[in-house]
N, C-alpha and C positions, 0 to 999 in steps of 0.2 A: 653830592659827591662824598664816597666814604673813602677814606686814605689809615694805610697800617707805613708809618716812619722806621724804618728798621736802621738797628745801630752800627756799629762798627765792625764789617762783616770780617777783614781783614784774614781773609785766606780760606776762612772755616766754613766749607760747603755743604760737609756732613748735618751743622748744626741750622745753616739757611735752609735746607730741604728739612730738616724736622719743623722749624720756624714757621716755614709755610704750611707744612702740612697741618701744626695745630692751627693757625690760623684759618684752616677750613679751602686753603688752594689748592686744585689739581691739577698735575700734572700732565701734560698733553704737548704734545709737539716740542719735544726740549724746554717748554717755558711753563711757571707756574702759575695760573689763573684761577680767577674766584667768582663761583657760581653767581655770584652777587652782583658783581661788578666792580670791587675793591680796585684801587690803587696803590701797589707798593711804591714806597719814596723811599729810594736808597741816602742816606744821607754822608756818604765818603766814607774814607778808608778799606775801599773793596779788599784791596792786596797786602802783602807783606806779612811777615812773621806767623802766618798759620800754613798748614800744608796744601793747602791746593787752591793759591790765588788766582792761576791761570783757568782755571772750571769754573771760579765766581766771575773772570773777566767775561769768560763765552755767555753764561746765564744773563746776567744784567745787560751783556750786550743786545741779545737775541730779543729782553724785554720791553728794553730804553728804545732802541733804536730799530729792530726790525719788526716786531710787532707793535710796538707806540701802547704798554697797556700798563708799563709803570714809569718814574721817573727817580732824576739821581742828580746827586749835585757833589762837587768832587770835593775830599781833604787835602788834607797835607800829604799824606801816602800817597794818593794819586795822581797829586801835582809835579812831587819830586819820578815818582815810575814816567808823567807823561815828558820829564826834562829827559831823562835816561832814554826814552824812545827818538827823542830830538835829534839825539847824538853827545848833550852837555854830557860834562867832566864832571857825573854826580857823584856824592859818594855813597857808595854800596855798604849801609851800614842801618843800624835803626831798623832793620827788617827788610828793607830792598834788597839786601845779600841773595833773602830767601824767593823773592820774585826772582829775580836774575838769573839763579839755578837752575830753576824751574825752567823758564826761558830759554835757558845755555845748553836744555836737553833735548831740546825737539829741532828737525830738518829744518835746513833755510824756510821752505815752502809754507811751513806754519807758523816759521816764526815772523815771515812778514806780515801773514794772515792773524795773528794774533796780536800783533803790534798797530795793523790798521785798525784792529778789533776796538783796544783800548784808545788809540787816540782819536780815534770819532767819534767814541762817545764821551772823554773829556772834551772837545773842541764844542760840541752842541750841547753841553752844561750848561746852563746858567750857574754861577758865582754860589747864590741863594735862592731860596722859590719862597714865594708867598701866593697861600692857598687860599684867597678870600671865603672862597663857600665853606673852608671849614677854621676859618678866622684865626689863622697858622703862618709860623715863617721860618723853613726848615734851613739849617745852615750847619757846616760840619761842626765849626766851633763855636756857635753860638752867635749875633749881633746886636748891637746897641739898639735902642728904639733907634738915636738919631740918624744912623746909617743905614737904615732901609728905604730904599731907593737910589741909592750910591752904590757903584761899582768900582771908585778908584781906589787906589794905590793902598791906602790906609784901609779901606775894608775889606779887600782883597787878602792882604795882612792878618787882618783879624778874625776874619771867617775861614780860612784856613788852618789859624795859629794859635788863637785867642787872644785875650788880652795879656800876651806878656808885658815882662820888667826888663827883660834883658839880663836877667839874672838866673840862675843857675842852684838847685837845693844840693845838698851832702851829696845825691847820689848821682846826681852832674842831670837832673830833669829841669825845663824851664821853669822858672816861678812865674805863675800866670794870676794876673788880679780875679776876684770871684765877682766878675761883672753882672753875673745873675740876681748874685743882691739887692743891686741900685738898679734893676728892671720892674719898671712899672706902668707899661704896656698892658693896653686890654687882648694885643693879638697873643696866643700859645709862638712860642720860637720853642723849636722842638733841635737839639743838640748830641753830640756827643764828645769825641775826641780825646775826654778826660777819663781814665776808668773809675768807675765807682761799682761797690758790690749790691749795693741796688739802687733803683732808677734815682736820683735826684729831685723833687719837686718844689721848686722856691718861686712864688710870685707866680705867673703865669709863663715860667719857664721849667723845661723840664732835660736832664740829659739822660739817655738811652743810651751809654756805649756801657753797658753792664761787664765787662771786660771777658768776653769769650776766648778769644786767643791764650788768656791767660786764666783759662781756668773756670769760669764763672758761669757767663749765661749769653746768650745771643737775645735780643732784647727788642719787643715789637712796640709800639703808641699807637693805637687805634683812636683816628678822631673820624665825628665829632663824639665818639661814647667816652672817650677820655679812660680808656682802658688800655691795662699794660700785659702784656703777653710774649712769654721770655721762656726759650729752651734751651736746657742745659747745656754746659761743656762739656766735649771727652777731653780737651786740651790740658797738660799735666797744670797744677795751681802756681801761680805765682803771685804769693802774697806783696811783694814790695811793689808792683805794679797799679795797685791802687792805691786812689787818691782819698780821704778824709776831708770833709771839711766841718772846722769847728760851729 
């Protein structure tokens, strides 16, 4: 089994069809497949703040769930758009604004169809995947060794969220501990959530949200070749958007 992890797609469809296309997929029947046999693993944050989340929801859905030829496990983005489909009192802010819009434009007729779209493929999510044949454990925000195999309360939290503090930096971002340091698992946990201007690689973890939405690069992991394969933004820059770590 070969698997391409792709990062934090968050609205930008332009730069998922170049993503795929360097990656050697084509196009065929609405969905992108690879002469090979690859496996795309969406790893969250399909929607919000780039302009066409509702086109990454119809692709991933058509691939997750009605052709069965890639797989997806949901973020925080996707948690909070699947509460807003429920009918909760979300708040439309953080980049849901820009889903909702999107949403708020199309006929009843579509918008139930596009709304079944997105929450059946959140509901048949698993939380986190772990890929044994290619010795892997893909999760939007990353997990502890000791929480793989746990789905409560607590890793649900933090594979969505990270490791926050409950605290808040200058520019009102959560402060979230750098748990990849103290990772010392022989399995790859392949992440995103966080932006960084390029891939991350500490211990046998790696994060791929190379921050497209704002600016940067749409971000591929090819295991087991342990290759990285990333296409560019057209999305205007937003420096204060990424993260540093020392």
């Amino acid at each position: 089994m070969k698997v391409d992890c792709i990062g934090d797609v968050h609205g930008c469809i332009d730069e998922l069809h170049d993503l795929f296309q360097t990656l050697g997929y084509h196009y065929e029947n609405q969905v992108f497949k690879h002469p090979g046999g690859r496996v795309p693993v969406f790893l969250g944050d399909l929607t919000d703040r780039g302009p066409n989340s509702l086109a990454v929801i119809r692709l991933v859905y058509r691939m997750v769930v009605t052709e069965k030829i890639a797989r997806y496990v949901p973020g925080n983005h996707c948690n909070k758009l699947y509460r807003f489909f429920l009918g909760n009192n979300v708040q439309q802010k953080h980049g849901l604004e820009t889903t909702v819009q999107e949403y708020e434009t199309l006929d009843n007729k579509e918008k139930q169809h596009i709304r079944e779209q997105f929450m059946s493929l959140y509901e048949q999510a698993p939380l986190y995947l772990e890929i044994p044949e290619v010795n892997a454990v893909i999760a939007h925000a990353g997990i502890k060794e000791e929480y793989i195999g746990r789905t409560d309360k607590q890793v649900k939290s933090f594979v969505l969220y990270g490791d926050t503090t409950g605290k808040s930096d200058n520019l009102g971002r959560p402060i979230r501990r750098d748990w990849a340091k103290h990772y010392h698992g022989k399995r790859w946990i392949i992440y995103g959530h966080t932006p960084v201007k390029a891939p991350r690689i500490i211990h046998h973890t790696i994060n791929i949200d190379t921050g497209c939405v704002f600016g940067n690069a749409l971000t591929a992991y090819q295991l087991p070749e342990q290759t990285i394969v990333s296409a560019p933004s057209t999305q205007p820059w937003n420096e204060e958007k990424f993260r540093s770590f020392d």
